[in-house]
C-alpha positions in Angstrom: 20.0 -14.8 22.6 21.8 -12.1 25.0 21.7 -8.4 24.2 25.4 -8.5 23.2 24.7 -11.0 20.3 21.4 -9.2 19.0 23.1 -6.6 18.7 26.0 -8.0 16.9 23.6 -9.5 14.6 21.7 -6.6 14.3 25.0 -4.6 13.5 26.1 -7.4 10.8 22.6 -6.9 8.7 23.0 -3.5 8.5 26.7 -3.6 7.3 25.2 -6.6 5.1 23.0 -4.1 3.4 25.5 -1.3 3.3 28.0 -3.9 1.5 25.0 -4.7 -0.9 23.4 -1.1 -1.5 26.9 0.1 -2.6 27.2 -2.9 -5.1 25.7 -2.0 -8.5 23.1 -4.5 -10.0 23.1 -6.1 -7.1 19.7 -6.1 -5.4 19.8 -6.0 -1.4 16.6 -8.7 -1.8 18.8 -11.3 -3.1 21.7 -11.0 -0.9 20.2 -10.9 2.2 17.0 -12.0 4.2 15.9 -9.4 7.2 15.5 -11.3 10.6 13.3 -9.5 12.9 15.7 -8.7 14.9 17.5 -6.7 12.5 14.3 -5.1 11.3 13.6 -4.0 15.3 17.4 -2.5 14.7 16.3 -0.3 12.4 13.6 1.1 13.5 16.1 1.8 16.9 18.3 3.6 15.1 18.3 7.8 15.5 15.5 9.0 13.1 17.8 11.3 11.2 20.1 8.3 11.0 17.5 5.7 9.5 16.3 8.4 7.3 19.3 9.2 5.5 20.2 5.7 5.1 16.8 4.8 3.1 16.9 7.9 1.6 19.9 6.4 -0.2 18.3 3.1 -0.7 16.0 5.2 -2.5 18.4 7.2 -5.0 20.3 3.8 -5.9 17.3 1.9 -7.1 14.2 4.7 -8.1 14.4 8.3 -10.1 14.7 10.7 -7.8 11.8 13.6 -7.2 9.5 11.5 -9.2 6.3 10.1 -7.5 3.9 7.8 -9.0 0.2 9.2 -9.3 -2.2 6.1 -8.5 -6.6 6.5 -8.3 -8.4 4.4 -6.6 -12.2 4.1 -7.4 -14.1 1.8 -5.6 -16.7 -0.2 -8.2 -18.4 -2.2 -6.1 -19.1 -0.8 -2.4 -20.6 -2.2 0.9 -22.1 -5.5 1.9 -19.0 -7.2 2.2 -19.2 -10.7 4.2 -15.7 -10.1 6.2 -15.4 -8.3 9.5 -12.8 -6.3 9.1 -12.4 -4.0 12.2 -11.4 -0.9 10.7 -13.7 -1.4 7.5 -17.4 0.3 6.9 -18.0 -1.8 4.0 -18.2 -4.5 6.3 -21.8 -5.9 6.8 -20.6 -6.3 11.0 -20.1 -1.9 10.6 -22.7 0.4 11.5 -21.5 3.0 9.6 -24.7 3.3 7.7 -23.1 2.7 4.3 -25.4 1.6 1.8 -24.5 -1.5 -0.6 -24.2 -1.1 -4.0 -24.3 -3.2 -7.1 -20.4 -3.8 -9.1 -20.6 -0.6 -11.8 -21.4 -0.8 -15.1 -17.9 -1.2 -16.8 -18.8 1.8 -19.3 -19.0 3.8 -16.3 -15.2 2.4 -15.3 -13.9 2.9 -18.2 -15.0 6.7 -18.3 -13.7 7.2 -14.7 -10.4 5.4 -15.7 -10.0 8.6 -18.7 -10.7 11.3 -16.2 -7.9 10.0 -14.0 -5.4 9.6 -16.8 -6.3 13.0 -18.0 -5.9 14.5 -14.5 -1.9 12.2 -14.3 -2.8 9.4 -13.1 0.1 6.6 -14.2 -2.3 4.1 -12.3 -5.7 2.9 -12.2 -6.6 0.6 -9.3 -10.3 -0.8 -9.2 -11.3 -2.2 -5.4 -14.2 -4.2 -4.7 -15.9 -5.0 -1.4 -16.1 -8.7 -1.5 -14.7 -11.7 0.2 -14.0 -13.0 -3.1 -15.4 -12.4 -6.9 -18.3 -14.5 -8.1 -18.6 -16.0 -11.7 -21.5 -14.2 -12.6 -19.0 -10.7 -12.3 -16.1 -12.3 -13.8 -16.7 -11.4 -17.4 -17.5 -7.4 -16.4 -14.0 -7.4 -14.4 -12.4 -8.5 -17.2 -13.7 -6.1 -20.1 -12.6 -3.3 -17.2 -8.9 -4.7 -16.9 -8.7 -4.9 -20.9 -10.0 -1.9 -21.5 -8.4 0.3 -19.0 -4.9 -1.7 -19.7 -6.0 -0.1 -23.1 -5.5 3.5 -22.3 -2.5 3.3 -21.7 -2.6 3.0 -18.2 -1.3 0.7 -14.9 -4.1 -1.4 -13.7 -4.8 -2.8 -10.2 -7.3 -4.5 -9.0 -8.2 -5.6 -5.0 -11.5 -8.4 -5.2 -10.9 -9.9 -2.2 -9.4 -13.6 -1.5 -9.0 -15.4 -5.5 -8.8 -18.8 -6.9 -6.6 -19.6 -9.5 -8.6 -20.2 -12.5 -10.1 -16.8 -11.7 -6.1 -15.0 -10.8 -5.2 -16.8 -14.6 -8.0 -15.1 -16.1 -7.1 -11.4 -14.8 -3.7 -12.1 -15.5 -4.3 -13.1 -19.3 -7.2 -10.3 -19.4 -4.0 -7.8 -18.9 -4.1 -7.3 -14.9 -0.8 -5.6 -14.1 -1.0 -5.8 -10.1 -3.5 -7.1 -8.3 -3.5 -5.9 -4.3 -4.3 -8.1 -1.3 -2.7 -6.6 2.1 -1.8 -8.7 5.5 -3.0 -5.7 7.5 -0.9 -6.1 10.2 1.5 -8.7 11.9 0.5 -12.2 12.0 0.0 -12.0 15.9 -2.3 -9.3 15.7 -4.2 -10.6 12.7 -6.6 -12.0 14.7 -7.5 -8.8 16.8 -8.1 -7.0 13.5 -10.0 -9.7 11.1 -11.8 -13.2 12.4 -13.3 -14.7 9.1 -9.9 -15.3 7.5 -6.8 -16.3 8.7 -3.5 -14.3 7.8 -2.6 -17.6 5.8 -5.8 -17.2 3.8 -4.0 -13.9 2.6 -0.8 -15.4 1.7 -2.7 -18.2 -0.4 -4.2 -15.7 -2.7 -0.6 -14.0 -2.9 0.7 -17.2 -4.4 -2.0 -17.4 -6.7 -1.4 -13.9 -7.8 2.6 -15.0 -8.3 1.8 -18.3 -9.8 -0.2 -16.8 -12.4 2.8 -13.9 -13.1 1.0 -10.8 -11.5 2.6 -8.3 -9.8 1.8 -8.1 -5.8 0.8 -4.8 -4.3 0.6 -6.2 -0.6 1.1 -3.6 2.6 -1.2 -3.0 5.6 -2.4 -0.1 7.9 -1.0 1.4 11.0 -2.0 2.8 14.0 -4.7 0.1 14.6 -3.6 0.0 18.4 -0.5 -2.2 17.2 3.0 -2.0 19.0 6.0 -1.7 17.1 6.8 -5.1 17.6 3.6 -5.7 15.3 4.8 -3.3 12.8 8.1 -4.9 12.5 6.3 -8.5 12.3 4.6 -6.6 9.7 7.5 -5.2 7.5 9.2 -9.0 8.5 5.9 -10.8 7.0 6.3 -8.5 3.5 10.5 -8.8 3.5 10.4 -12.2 3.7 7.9 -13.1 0.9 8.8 -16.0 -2.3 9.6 -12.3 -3.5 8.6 -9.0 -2.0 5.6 -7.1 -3.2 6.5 -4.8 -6.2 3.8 -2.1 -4.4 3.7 -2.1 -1.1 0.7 0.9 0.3 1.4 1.9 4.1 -2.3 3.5 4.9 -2.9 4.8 8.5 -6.3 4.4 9.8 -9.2 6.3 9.4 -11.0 6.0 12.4 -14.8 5.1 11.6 -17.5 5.9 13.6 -19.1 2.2 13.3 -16.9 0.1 12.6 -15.2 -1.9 15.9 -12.1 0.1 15.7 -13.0 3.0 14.9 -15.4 3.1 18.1 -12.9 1.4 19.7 -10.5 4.1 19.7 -11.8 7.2 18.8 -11.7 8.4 22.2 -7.8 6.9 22.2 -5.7 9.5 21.1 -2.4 7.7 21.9 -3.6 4.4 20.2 -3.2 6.7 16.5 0.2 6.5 14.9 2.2 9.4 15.5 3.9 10.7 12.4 7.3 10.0 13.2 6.3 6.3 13.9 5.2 6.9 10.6 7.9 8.2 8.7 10.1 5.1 10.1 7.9 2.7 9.1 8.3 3.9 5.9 12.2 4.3 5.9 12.5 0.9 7.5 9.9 -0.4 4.3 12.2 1.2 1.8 15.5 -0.4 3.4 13.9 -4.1 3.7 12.4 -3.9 0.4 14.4 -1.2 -1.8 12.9 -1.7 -5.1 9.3 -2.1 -4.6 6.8 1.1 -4.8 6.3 2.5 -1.5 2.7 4.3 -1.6 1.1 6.7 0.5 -2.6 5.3 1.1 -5.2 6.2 3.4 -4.7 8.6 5.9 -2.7 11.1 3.8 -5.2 14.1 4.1 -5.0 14.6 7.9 -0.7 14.6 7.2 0.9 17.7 7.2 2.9 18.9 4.1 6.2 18.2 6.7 5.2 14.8 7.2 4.6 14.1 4.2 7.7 15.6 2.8 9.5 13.1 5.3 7.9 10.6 3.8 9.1 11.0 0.3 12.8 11.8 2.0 12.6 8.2 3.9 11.5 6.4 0.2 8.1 6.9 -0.6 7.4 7.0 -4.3 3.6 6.6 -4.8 0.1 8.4 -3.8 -3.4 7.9 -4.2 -4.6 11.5 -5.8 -8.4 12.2 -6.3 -10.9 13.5 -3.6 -12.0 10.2 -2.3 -10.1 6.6 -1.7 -12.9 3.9 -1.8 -15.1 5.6 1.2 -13.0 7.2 2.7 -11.6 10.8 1.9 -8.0 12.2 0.7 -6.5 15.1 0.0 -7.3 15.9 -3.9 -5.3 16.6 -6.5 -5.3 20.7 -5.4 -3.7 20.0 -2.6 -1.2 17.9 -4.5 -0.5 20.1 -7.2 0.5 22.4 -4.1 2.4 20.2 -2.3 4.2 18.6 -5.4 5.1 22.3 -6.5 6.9 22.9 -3.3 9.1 20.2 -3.0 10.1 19.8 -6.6 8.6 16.5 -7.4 6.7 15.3 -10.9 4.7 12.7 -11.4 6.0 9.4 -13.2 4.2 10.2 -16.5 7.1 13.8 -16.7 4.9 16.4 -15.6 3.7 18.3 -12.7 1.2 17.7 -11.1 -0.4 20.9 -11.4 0.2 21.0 -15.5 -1.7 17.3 -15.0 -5.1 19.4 -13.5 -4.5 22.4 -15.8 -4.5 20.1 -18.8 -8.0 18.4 -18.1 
């Protein structure tokens, strides 16, 4: 393909979508499937540009100024069998983190009403497994029920499923259940050896088939290039459907896991927050009705940065003090943040009239 025809077919997708976001009812995912090379033309295009034009993705298809207000608790940590390279849970790390037994669901349940109470919309559960065993089936299930019972979102991440046991969640009340690529299919295997990338897009079909909603996104600034983080977005986009949540974490460098040593002393191998901020306007255009949440990595952002990232289309955080091992910003710091720029949470109120109500 010469340069003169990518960009002619770069410059059709984007007048594609422009014809398709100005159509009302008429969602950009069924009219039109990204190529990479369109996706690469987006991220191109002059940062101001690319995010005005998701910006108004945004406004067509979500409220505007509202942000969902997600916690993540992690109920069972550690001793997980995969090697995940940015992971401590994983039993390759040396980060020195202990493994612990799956919760007692009592103990769920109360942690689920604390979060609900502080304005969380969302309740996601994450185990560190490779996938959930029958004797833990029954105690994931009471959780689901009875968190679905206060009135709240539930998500769950267990690791790779089976169908019987995706069924099971499903009928048990699950609402999304969150398995992420990571990263582009050719740098899967940099990242992750004892699964394939296809092993993650068989428990995604499981999750459809038994009528789940998919939260599926990845992390950046594991050493990838762009051209990985457009295979990335491209890998999501073209999905059966795309993921109605999609979390865009940046890593957290840990000391003792292989990327974290790998690159702590590799300043430029981090994603910058510009990089950032595209990736997440170039999300919100390829897939303009899913939930684009900001995951890991949020603390060490700037209030700027993150303020671009709710301009470019993201519409969904992780608040709390911790996310699974790792730490975040706190719902404070939210409350602050959230009174600046004018946003409220998806359940109608601040964020700060969320904490004071507690």
């Amino acid at each position: 393909m010469t340069a003169n025809t990518l960009s002619a077919s770069a410059n059709a997708g984007a007048q594609s979508f422009e014809r398709n976001a100005s159509s009302p009812g008429l969602p950009l995912s069924r009219e039109h499937i990204w190529s990479r090379e369109e996706i690469a033309h987006l991220f191109d295009l002059p940062f101001l540009d690319l995010v005005a034009r998701a910006h108004d993705v945004h406004v067509r298809h979500h409220p505007e100024n509202e942000v969902q207000l997600s916690t993540l608790l992690s109920i069972k940590t550690g001793g997980c069998a995969e090697d995940c390279g940015y992971c401590s849970q994983s039993v390759s790390a040396d980060s020195g983190l202990k493994a612990e037994k799956l919760m007692d669901a009592s103990a769920v349940i109360e942690a689920a009403r604390e979060a609900k109470a502080a304005g969380s919309g969302r309740f996601c559960m994450g185990a560190a497994w490779r996938s959930p065993k029958e004797r833990d089936m029954p105690a994931l299930l009471e959780m689901v029920a009875q968190v679905k019972a206060l009135g709240l979102e539930t998500c769950m991440t267990l690791g790779m499923l089976e169908g019987d046991q995706a069924e099971r969640l499903a009928d048990a009340g699950l609402d999304y259940y969150n398995h992420n690529i990571d990263t582009s299919p050719e740098n899967y295997a940099n990242v992750i050896t004892t699964r394939t990338f296809q092993d993650r897009l068989d428990t995604l079909e499981r999750v459809r088939a038994a009528g789940m909603n998919v939260c599926c996104g990845g992390i950046l600034g594991m050493g990838e290039s762009r051209a990985d983080r457009v295979g990335f977005l491209h890998s999501l986009a073209t999905l059966p459907e795309h993921p109605q949540s999609v979390p865009l974490n940046a890593l957290v460098p840990i000391a003792g896991t292989v990327l974290g040593d790998i690159l702590k002393d590799v300043p430029s191998a981090r994603i910058d927050d510009i990089e950032f901020v595209r990736t997440v306007a170039v999300a919100r255009i390829v897939m303009p009705e899913s939930m684009v949440r900001l995951s890991a990595g949020r603390e060490s952002m700037s209030d700027s940065t993150q303020a671009l990232c709710f301009m470019a289309g993201a519409n969904s955080i992780f608040t709390g003090d911790r996310l699974l091992t790792t730490g975040n910003a706190g719902g404070n710091a939210d409350a602050l943040l959230f009174d600046k720029l004018g946003l409220i949470s998806m359940q109608g109120d601040t964020v700060r009239e969320a904490i004071a109500a507690e």
